[in-house]
DRENPA-3360 file (N, C-alpha, C; in nm, 2 decimals, always signed):
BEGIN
1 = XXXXXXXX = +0.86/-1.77/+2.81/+0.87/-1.86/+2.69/+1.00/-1.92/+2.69 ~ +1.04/-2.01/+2.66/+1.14/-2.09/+2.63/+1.25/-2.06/+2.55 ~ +1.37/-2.07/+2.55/+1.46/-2.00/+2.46/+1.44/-2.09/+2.31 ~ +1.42/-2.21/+2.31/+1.38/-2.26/+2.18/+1.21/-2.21/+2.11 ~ +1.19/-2.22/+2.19/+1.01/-2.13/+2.10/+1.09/-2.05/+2.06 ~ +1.17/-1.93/+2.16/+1.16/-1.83/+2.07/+1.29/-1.77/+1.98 ~ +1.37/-1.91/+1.97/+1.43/-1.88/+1.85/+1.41/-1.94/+1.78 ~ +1.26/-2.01/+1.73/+1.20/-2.04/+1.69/+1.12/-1.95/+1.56;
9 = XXXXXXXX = +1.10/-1.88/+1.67/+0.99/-1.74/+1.61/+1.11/-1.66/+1.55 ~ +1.19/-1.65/+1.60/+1.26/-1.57/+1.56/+1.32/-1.55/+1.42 ~ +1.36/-1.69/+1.42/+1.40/-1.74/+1.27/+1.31/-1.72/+1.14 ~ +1.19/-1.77/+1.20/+1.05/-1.74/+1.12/+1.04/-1.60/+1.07 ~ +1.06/-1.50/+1.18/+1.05/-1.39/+1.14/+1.14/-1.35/+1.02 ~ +1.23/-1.37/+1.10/+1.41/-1.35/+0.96/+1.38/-1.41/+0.85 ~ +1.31/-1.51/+0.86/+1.30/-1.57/+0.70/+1.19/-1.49/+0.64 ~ +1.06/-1.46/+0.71/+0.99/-1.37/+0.64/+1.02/-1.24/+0.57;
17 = XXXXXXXX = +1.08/-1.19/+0.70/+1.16/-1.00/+0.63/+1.23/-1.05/+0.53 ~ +1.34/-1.15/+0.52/+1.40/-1.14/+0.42/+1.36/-1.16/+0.30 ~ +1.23/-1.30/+0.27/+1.17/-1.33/+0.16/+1.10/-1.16/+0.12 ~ +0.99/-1.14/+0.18/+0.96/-0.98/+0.17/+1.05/-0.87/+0.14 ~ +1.15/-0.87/+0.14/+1.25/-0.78/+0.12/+1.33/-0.78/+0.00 ~ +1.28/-0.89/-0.06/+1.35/-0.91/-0.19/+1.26/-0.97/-0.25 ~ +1.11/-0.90/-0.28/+1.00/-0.90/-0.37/+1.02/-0.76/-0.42 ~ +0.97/-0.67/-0.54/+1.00/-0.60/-0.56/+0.87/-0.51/-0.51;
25 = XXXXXXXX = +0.92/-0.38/-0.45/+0.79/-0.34/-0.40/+0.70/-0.19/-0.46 ~ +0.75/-0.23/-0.63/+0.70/-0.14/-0.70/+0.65/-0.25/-0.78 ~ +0.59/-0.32/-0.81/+0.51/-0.43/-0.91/+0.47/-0.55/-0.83 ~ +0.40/-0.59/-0.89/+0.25/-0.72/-0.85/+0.23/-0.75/-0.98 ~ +0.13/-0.89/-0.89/+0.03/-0.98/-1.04/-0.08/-0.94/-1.02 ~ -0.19/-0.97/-1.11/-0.30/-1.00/-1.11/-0.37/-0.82/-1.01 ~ -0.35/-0.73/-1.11/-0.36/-0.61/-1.08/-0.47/-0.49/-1.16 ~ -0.56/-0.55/-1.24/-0.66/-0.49/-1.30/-0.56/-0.40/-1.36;
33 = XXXXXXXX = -0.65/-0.29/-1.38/-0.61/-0.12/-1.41/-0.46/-0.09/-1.39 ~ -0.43/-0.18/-1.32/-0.27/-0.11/-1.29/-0.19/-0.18/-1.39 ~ -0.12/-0.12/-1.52/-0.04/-0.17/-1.63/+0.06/-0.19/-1.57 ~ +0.08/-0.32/-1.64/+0.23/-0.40/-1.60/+0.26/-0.44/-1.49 ~ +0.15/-0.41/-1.34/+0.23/-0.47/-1.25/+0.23/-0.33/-1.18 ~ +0.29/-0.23/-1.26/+0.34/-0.11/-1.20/+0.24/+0.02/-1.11 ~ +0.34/+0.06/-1.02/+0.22/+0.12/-0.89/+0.26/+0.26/-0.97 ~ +0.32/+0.34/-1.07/+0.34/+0.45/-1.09/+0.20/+0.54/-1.13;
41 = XXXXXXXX = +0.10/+0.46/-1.17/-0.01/+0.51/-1.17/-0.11/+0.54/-1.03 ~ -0.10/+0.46/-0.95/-0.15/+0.50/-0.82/-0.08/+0.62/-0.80 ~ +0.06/+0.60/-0.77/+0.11/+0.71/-0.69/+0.08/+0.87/-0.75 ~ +0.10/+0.82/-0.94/+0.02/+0.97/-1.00/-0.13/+1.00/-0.94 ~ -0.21/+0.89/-0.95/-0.31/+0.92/-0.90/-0.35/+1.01/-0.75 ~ -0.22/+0.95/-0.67/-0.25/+1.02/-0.54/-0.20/+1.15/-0.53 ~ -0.11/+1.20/-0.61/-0.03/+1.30/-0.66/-0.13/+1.43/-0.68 ~ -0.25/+1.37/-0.78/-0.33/+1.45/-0.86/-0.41/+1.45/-0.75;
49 = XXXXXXXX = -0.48/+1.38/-0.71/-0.61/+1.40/-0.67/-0.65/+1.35/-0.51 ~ -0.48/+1.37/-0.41/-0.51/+1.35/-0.33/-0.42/+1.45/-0.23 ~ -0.32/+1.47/-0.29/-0.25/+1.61/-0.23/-0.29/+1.69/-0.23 ~ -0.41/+1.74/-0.35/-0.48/+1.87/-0.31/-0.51/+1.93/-0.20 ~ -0.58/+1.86/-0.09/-0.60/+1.87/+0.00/-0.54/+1.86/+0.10 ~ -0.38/+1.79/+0.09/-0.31/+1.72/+0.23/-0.21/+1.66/+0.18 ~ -0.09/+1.66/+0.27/+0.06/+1.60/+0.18/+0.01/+1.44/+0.19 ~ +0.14/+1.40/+0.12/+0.15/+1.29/+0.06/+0.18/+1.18/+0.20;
57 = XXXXXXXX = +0.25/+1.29/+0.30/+0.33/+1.21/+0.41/+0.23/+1.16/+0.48 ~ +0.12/+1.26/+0.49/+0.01/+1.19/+0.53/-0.10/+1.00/+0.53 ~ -0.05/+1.04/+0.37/-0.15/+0.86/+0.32/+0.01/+0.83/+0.36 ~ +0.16/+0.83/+0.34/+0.24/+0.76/+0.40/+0.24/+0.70/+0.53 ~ +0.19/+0.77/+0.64/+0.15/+0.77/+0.77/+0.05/+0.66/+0.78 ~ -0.10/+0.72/+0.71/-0.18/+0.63/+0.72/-0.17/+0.49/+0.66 ~ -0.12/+0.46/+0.54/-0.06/+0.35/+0.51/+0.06/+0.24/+0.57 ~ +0.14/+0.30/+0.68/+0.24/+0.25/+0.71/+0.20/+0.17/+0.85;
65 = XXXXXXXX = +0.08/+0.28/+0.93/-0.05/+0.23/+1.07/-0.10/+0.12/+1.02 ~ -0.14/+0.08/+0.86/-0.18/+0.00/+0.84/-0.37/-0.02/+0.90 ~ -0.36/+0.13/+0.84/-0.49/+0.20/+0.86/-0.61/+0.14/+0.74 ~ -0.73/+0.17/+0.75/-0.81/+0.06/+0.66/-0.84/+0.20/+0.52 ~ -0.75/+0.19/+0.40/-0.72/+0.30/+0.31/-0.82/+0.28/+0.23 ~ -0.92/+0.21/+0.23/-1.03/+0.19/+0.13/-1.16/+0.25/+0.20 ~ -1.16/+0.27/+0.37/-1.25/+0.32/+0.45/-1.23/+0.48/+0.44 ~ -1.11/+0.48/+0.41/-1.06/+0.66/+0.43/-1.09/+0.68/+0.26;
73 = XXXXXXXX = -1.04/+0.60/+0.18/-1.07/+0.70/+0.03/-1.20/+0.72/+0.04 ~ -1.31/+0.63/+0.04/-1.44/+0.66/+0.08/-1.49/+0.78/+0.12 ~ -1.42/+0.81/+0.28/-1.48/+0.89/+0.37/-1.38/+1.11/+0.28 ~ -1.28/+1.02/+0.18/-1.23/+1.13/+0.11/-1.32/+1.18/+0.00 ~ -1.38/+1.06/-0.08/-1.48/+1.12/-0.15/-1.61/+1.16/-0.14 ~ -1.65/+1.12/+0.01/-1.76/+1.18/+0.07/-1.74/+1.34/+0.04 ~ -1.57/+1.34/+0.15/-1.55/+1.47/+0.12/-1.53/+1.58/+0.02 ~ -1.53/+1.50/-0.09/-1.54/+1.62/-0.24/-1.42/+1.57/-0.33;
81 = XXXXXXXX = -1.32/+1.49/-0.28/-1.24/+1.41/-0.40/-1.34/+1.35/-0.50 ~ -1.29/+1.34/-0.65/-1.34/+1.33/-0.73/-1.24/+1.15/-0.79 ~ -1.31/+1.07/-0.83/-1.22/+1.00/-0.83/-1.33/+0.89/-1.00 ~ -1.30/+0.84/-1.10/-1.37/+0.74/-1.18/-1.33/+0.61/-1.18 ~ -1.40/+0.55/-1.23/-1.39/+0.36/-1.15/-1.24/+0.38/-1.20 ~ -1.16/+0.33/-1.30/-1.03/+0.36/-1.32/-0.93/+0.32/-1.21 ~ -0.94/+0.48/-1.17/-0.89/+0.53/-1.03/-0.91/+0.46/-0.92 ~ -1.05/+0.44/-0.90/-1.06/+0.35/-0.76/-1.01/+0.23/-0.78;
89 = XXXXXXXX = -1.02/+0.13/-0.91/-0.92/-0.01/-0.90/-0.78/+0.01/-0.86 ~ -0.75/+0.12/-0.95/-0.59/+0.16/-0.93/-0.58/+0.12/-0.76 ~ -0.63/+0.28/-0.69/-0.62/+0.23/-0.56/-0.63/+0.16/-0.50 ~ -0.74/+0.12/-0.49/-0.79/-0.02/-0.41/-0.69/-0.15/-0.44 ~ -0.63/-0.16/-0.59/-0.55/-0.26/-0.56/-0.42/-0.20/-0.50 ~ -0.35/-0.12/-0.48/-0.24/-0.04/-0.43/-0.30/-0.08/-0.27 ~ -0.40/-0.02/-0.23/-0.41/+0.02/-0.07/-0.40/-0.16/-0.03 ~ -0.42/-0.26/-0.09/-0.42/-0.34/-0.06/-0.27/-0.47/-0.06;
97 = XXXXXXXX = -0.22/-0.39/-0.08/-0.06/-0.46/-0.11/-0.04/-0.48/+0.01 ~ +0.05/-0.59/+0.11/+0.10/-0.60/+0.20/+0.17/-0.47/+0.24 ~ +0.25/-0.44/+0.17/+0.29/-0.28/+0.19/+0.35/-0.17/+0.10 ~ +0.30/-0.14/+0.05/+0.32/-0.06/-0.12/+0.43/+0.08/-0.09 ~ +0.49/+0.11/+0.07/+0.60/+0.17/+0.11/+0.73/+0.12/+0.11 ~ +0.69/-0.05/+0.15/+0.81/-0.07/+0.11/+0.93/-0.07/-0.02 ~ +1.06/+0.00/+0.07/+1.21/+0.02/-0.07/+1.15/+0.15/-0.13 ~ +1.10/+0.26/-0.06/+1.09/+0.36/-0.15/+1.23/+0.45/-0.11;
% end
């Protein structure tokens, strides 16, 4: 590739991380269930009713792969998590954030 494509790309990138990096990555819009924007209810959520079974580092892991977290809550309540609609907006809008790890 050419040294101008790819400082091209390059720059693109830098402008992305940076704009991303100074969003805040504890709040959002347009978020149902989740009050104010704020993820403190997800994370209680996952706290209660998902550690039971497996640390937290774990959905950290899986979240960070950019693993499909709406296929696995699923395949979690097959397995005997108990969860009410509530909860699943909570999550589903959380697992859905570009990245709900980032700035922790």
């Amino acid at each position: 590739m050419n040294r101008s494509v790819c400082l091209i790309i390059f720059s693109l990138l830098a402008t992305n991380n940076t704009i991303a990096a100074t969003n805040n990555p504890n709040t959002a819009t347009n978020l149902g269930n989740v009050k104010g924007g704020d993820f403190k209810q997800a994370r209680s959520i996952i706290a209660s009713k998902c550690t039971t079974c497996h640390t937290k580092n774990k959905i950290d892991i899986a979240l960070s792969a950019g693993k499909d977290m709406d296929r696995i809550q699923l395949e979690m309540e097959k397995r005997g998590a108990k969860l009410n609609t509530k909860e699943r907006e909570v999550l589903g809008i959380y697992w859905k954030q570009t990245n709900p790890l980032r700035g922790k």
